[in-house]
VOFI-623962 format. One record per residue (C-alpha): residue in three letters; residue number from 1; chain; x, y, z. Coordinates in steps of 0.05 Angstrom, whole numbers, plus 5000, padded with zeros to 4 digits. Last residue first. Layout:
R   residu   num   chaine     px     py     pz
R      ALA   NUM        A      X      Y      Z
...
***
This chain:
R   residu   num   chaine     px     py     pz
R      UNK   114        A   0304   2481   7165
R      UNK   113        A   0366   2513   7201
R      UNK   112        A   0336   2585   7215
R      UNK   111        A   0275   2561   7239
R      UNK   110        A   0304   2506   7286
R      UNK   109        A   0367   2561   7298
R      UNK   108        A   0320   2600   7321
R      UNK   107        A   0271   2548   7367
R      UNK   106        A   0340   2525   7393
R      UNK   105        A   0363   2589   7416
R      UNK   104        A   0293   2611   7454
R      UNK   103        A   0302   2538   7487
R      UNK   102        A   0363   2566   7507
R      UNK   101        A   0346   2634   7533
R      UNK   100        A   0282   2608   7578
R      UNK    99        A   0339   2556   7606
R      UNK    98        A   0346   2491   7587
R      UNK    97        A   0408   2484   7636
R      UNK    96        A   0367   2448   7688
R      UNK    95        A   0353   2384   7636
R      UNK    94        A   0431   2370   7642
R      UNK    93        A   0503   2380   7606
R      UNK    92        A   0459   2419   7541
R      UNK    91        A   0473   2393   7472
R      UNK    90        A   0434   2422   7409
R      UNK    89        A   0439   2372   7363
R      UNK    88        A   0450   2377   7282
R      UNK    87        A   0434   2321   7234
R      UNK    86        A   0483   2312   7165
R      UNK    85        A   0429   2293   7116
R      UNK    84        A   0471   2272   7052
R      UNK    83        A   0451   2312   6994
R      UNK    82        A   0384   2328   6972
R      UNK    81        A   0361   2315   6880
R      UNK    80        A   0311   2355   6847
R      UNK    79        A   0353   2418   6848
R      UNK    78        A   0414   2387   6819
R      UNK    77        A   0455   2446   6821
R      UNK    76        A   0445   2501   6869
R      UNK    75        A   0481   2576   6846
R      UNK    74        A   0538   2600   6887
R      UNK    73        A   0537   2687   6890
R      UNK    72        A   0467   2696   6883
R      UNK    71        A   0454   2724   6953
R      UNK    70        A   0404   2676   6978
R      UNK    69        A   0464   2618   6952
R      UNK    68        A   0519   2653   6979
R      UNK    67        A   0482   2669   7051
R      UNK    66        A   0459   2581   7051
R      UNK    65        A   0529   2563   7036
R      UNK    64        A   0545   2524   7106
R      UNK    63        A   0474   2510   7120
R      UNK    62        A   0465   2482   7046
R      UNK    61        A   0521   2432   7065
R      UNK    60        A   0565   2435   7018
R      UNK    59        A   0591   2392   6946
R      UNK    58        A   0631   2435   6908
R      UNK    57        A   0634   2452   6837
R      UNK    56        A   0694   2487   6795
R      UNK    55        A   0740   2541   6809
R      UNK    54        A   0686   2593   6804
R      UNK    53        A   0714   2646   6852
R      UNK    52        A   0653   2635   6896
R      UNK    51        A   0672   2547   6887
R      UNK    50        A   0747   2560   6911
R      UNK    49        A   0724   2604   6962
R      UNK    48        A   0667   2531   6990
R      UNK    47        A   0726   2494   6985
R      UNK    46        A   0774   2542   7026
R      UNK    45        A   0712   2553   7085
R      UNK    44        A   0717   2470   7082
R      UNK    43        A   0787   2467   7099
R      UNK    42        A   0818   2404   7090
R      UNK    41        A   0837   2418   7022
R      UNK    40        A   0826   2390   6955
R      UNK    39        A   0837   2417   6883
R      UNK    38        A   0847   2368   6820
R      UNK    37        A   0786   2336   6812
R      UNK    36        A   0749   2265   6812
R      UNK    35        A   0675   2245   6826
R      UNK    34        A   0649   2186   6848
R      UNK    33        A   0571   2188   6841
R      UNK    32        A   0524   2156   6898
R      UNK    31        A   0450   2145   6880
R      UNK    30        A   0384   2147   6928
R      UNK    29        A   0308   2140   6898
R      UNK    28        A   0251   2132   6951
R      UNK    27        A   0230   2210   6949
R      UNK    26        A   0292   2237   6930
R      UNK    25        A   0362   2221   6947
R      UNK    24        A   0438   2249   6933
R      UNK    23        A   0506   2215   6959
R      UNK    22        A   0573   2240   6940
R      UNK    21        A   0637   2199   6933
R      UNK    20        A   0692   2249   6924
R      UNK    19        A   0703   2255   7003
R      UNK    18        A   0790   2254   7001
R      UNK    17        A   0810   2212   7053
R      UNK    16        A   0890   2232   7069
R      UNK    15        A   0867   2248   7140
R      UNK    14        A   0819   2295   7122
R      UNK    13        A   0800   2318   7052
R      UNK    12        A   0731   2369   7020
R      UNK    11        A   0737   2369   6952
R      UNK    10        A   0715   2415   6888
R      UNK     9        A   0702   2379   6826
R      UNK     8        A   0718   2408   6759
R      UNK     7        A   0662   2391   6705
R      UNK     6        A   0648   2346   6645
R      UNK     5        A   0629   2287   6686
R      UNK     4        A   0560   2313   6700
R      UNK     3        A   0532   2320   6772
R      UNK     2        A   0472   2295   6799
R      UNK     1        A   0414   2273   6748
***
């Protein structure tokens, strides 16, 4: 089950909207929890510091903790459960511009990404 209510929660906040309402799925199953915490800032490299120095639990994108989490320094919680999907796009300004060297980017960052 995502997160228990015994914790500190971590936020992301923009624009006065503080994103305490997390999604998880698996196979055909999705929930949403509300969660509430003291520290919020809208900068996400200042959530994810807060959650190193073990200020509580954050909800990331695995792309944007993926080193901490190889490394040991963040551990994964809820293993059985996925956040939100947030889609990436490679954006080129026309068909021309997909160059040997691009496509060669998107193939790593495909691999690197998934």
């Amino acid at each position: 089950m995502p997160p228990a209510s015994h914790h500190e929660y971590l936020f992301y906040e923009l624009n006065e909207v503080r994103y305490n309402r997390w999604q998880f799925h698996r196979q055909e199953e999705e929930i949403a929890v509300s969660v509430t915490g003291q520290r919020a800032s809208n900068d996400g490299g200042v959530v994810r510091q807060w959650a190193l120095s073990g200020k509580g639990i954050a909800y990331k994108s695995a792309l944007d903790v993926k080193a901490d989490l190889n490394a040991g320094r963040l551990v994964p919680l809820c293993t059985d459960w996925q956040g939100e999907l947030a889609p990436l796009h490679l954006l080129c300004p026309s068909r021309q511009q997909l160059t040997p060297a691009v496509k060669a980017l998107h193939r790593f960052l495909r691999d690197q990404l998934t």
